[in-house]
C-alpha positions, 0 to 999 in steps of 0.5 A: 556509557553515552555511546551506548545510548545512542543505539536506541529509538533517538539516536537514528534521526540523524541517518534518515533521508528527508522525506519526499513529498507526495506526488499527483493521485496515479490515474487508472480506469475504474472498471480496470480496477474492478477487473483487477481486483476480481481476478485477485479475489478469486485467485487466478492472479496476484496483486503483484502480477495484477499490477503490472498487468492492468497499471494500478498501484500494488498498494490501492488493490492490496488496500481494495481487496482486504476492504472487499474480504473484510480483513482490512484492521480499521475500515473507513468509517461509513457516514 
């Protein structure tokens, strides 16, 4: 029936919120970060606790140290 048809991949349009437009770039010191990002690398502090600790976003140093340990899928291409 046409009802079952909306289950699928189309049908759920209508339910998304908008998207909410991106805001500023977060400002965080550099040599914060490189201290971050060395303490997650060897182990003595999780992404999220690094976070928290030294104020730079979850996903910049989870991003930061999968380039480092080279487990990142597609690296930004060097030019």
């Amino acid at each position: 029936s046409q009802e079952d048809s909306e289950d699928g991949v189309g049908g759920r349009d209508k339910d998304k919120q908008p998207r909410k437009k991106r805001g500023r770039y977060r400002q965080y010191d550099h040599d914060l970060l490189e201290e971050a990002i060395t303490m997650v690398m060897a182990g003595r502090m999780s992404v999220s606790k690094a976070q928290g600790v030294y104020g730079i976003p979850h996903s910049t140093l989870e991003y930061k140290v999968k380039e480092r340990t080279g487990t990142l899928k597609n690296p930004p291409k060097k030019k």
